[in-house]
C-alpha positions in Angstrom: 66.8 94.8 118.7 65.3 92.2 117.0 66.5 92.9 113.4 69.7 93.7 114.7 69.5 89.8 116.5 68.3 88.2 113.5 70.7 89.9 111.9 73.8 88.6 114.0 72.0 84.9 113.6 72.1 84.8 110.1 75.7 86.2 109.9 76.3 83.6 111.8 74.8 81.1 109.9 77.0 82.2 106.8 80.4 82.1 108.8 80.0 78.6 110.3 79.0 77.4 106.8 81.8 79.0 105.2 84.2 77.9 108.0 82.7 73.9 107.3 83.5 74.3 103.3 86.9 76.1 104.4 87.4 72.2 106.7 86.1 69.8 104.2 87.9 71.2 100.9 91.7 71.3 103.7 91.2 67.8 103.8 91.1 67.4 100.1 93.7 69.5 99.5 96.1 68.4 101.5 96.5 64.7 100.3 98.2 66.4 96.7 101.5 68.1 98.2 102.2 64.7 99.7 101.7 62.3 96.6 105.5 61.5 96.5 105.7 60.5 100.0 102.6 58.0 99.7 104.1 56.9 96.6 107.3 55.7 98.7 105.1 54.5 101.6 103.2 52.4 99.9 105.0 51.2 97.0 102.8 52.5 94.4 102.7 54.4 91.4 101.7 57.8 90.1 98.7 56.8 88.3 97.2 54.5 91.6 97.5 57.5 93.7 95.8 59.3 91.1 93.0 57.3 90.6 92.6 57.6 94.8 92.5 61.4 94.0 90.1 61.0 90.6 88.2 59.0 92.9 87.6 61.0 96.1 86.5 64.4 93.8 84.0 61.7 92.3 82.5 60.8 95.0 82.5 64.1 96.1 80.3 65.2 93.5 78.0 61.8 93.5 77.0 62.3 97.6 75.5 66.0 96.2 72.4 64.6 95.3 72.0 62.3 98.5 72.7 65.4 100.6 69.6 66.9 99.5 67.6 64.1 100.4 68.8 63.4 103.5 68.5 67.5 104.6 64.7 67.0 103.3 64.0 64.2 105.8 66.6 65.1 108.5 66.8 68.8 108.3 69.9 70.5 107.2 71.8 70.7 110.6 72.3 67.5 111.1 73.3 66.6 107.4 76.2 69.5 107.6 77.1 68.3 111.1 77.9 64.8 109.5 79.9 66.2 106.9 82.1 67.8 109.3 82.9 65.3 111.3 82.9 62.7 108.6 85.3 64.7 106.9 87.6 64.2 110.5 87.0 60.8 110.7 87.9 59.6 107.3 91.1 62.2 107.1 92.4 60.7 110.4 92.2 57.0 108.7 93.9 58.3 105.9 96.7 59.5 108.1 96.9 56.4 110.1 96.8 53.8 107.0 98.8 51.2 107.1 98.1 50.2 103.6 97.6 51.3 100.7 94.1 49.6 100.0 92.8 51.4 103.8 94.5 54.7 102.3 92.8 54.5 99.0 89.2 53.0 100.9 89.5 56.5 103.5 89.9 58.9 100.5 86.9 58.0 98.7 85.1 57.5 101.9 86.0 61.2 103.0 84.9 62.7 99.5 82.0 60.9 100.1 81.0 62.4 103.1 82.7 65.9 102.9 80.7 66.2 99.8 77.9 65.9 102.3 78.1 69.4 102.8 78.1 71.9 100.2 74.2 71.8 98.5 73.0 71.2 102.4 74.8 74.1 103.2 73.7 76.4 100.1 69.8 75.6 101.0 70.5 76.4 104.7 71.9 79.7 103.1 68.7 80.1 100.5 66.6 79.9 104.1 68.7 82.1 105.7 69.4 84.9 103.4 67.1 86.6 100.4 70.1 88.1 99.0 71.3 84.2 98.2 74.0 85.7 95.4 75.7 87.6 98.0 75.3 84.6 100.6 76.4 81.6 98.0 79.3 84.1 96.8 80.3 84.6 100.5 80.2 81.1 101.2 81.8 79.8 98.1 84.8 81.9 99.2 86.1 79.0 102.0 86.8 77.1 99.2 89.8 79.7 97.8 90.8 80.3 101.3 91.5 76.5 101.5 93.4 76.2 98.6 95.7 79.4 99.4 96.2 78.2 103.1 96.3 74.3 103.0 99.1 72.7 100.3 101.5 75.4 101.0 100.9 74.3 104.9 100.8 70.2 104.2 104.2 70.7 102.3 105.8 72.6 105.0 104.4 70.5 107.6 105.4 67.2 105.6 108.9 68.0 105.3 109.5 68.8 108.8 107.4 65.9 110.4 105.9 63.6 107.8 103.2 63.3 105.2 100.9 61.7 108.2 101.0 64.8 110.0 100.2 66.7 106.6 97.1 64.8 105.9 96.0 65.3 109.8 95.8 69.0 109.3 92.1 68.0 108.2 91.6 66.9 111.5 92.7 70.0 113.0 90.4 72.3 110.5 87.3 70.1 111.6 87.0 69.5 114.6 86.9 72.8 116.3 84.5 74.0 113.4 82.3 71.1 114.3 82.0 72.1 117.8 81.1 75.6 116.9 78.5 74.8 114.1 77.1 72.0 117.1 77.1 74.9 119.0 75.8 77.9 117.6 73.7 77.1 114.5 69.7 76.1 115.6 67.9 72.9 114.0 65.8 73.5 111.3 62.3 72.4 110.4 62.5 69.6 107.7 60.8 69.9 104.7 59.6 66.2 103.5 60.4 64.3 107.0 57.7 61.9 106.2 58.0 61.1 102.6 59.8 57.8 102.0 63.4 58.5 100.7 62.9 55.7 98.1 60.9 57.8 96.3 62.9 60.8 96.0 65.3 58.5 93.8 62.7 58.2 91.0 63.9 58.4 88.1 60.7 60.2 86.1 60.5 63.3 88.5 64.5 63.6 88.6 64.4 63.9 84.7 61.5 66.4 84.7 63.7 68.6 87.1 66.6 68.5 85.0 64.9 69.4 81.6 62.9 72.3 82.2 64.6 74.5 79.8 66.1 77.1 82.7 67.7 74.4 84.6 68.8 72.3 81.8 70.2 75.6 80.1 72.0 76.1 83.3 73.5 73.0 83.8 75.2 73.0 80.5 76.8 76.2 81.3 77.9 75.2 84.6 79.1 71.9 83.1 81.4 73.9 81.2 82.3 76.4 83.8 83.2 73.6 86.2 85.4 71.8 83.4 87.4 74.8 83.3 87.5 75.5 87.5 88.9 71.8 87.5 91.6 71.8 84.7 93.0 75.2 86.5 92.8 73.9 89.7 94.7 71.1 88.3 97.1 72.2 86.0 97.6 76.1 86.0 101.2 75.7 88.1 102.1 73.0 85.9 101.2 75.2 82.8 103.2 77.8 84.3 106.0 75.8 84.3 105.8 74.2 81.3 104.6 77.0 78.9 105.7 80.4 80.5 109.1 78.8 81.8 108.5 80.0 85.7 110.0 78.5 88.4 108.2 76.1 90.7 108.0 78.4 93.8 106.7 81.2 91.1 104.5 79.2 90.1 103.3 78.3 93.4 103.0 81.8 94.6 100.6 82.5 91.7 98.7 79.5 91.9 97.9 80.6 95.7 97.0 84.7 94.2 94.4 82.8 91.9 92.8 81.5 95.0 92.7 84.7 97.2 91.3 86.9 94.2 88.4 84.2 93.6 87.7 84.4 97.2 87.8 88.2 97.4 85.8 88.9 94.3 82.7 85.7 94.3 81.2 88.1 96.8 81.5 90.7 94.5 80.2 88.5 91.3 77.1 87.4 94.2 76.8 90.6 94.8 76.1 91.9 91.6 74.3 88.9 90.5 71.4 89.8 93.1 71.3 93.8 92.6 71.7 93.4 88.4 70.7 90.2 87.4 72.1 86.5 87.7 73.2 86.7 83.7 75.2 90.0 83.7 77.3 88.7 86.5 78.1 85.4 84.8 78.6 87.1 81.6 81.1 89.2 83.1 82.7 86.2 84.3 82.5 84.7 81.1 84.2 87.3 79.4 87.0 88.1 82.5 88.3 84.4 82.6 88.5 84.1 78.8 90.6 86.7 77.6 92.6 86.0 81.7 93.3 82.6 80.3 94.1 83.9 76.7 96.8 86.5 78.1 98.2 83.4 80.3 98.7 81.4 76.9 100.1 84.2 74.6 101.0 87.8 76.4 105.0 87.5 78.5 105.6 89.8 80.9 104.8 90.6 84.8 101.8 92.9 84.1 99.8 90.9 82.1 100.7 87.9 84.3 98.9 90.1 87.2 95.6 90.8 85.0 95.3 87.4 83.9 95.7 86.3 87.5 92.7 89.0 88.6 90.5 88.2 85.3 90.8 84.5 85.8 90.4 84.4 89.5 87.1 86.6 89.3 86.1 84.8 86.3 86.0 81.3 87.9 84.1 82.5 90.4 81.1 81.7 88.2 79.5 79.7 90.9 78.8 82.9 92.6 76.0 84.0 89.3 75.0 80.7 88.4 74.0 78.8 91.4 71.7 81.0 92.6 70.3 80.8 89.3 69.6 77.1 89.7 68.1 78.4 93.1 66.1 81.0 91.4 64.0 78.4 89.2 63.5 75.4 91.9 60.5 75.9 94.4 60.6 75.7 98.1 60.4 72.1 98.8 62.5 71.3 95.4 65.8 73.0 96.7 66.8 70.5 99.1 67.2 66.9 96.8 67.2 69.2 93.4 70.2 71.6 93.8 72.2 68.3 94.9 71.0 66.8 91.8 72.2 69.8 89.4 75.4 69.8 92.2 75.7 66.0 91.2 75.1 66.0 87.1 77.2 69.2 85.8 79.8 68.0 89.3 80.7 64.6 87.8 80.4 65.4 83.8 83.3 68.9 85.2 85.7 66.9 87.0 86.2 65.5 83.8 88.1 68.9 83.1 91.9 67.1 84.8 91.5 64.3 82.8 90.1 66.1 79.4 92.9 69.0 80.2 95.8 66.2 80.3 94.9 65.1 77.1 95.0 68.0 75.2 98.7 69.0 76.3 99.9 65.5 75.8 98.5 65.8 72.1 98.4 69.2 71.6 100.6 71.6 73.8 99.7 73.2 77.0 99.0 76.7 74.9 96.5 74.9 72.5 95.0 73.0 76.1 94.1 76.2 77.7 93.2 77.9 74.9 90.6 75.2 74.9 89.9 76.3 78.1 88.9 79.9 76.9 86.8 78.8 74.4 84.6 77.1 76.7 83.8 80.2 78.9 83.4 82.1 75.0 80.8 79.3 74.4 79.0 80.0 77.7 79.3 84.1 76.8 77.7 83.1 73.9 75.1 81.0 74.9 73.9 83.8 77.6 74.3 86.9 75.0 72.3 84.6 72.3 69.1 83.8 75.4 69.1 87.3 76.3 68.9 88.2 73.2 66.4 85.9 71.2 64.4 86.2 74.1 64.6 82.7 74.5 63.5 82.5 78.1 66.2 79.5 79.4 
């Protein structure tokens, strides 16, 4: 009986914290169907909007580090509890804005604290679970599920009521899951609650984390895995519009079948991550989402538009392989502060993948951009084949 408790604890555990990545990444998603209408409301253009959107996913990525600090002194409960209902907060003030500069102030402020959540949440996991592949692939999957379930509901909901009822369906996500993560998920034992958070930003012992050779291997590869994640997330409907000549609700509809295969298969890639080994799941990855993004660029036809859907959607669920590798080479009391840190550095450098991706089909042509694309995950393939094979021990 007590297994069988434990068990129904820790499964626990893994829902709510899937269920508060599933809230804080609706209330990022939502704000994109509804550009054009804050465009009109506020009198602004294109490019300010984006920069409100550039800015939320970088402070998104920035708040990772703190996250772990804060979970160190505070314990992780807490930390995850202010996420979610930070991320409430700061979506209802972007729904109620009555100006541009309180819209723009509200997004960054809710990237900020949404971002609160996700390496918190991953170390609550790594003390939770010894089969952290299958837990971090689990939980990585609320992402997906967002992004199949939230811009297809903010458009709807935008054109039948208004973009300010759009934005509030972050509200709704958070606020029940708060309640039930307040409710059901037990405090838990801090790991440095006396040591001066001042010192935890050091700079010395945060550069000795990041280049031991297995984390600093790591790191570049998921700099260039999350490069890739962000330029699909981005641009793949645009690209199908543009290059493969698809309609916009087409499009759509595959964009939202990229999300539900990469949440349905990152348990599978955790999965086999812990059983095999954390390489030989992200070197299937690697080689999945290279040649799914190849057949996007240069192979017509329905059938190979469902492979590349599956290969790409699997393959860009890296995180699922590589993360637990960062986890894997941290101690203990390092996982806290130092997974936010590697969350924060290969975070920031990725989400240049939008910008970086725009670029290269201005210049170049959306085939040559995600091409590009490709050859980043071959680079990774080959940086993982060449350190298992020279035995180079990164």
């Amino acid at each position: 009986m007590d297994v069988l408790t434990r068990w129904r604890y820790r499964d626990t555990v893994l829902a709510l914290c899937t269920l508060a990545f599933f809230a804080t990444m609706v209330a990022r998603l939502v704000i994109s169907p509804v550009v054009p209408d804050v465009v009109e409301e506020f009198s602004v253009s294109n490019t300010v909007v984006g920069v409100a959107l550039s800015g939320l996913w970088m402070t998104y990525f920035l708040s990772q580090f703190p996250s772990g600090i804060l979970a160190d002194r505070y314990g992780e409960r807490p930390v995850i509890l202010l996420a979610i209902g930070g991320t409430a907060v700061t979506t209802l003030f972007i729904a109620l804005a009555p100006s541009f500069p309180v819209f723009l102030l509200a997004t960054l402020a809710l990237g900020a604290l949404a971002g609160l959540h996700y390496s918190v949440a991953t170390t609550l996991l790594t003390r939770t679970y010894d089969n952290i592949g299958f837990a971090i692939g689990m939980h990585n999957g609320g992402g997906p599920l967002a992004g199949l379930i939230a811009p297809a509901l903010a458009a709807s909901v935008a054109v039948n009521f208004g973009w300010r009822y759009a934005i509030a369906i972050g509200v709704v996500a958070a606020v029940p899951i708060y309640v039930l993560f307040a409710w059901r998920v037990e405090p838990t034992e801090p790991r440095r609650p006396d040591q001066p958070m001042r010192e935890r930003f050091e700079l010395e012992p945060l550069l000795e984390l990041l280049s031991r050779p297995a984390i600093a291997f790591t790191v570049v590869l998921a700099i260039c895995c999350a490069f890739v994640w962000q330029a699909v997330a981005s641009f793949l409907p645009t690209f199908l519009i543009e290059h493969r000549g698809q309609s916009q609700t087409l499009a759509g509809i595959v964009f939202s079948a990229y999300f539900v295969v990469q949440a349905i298969t990152q348990v599978g890639v955790g999965a086999v991550s812990d059983r095999y080994s954390r390489d030989l799941a992200a070197v299937g990855c690697m080689v999945l989402g290279s040649i799914g993004l190849l057949l996007f660029v240069f192979v017509s036809g329905t059938l190979a538009l469902l492979v590349a859907i599956f290969f790409v959607g699997t393959g860009l669920g890296w995180g699922a392989a590589l993360l637990p590798r960062v986890m894997d080479n941290l101690s203990e009391a390092e996982r806290g502060a130092g997974f936010g840190l590697v969350r924060t550095v290969y975070g920031v450098i990725g989400a240049l993948g939008s910008v970086g991706t725009g670029l290269f089909a201005d210049l170049l042509g959306w085939d040559v951009a995600f091409t590009i694309l490709a050859g980043f995950l071959a680079a990774v393939l080959v940086a993982l084949v060449a350190n298992w094979a020279l035995e180079l021990g990164y």
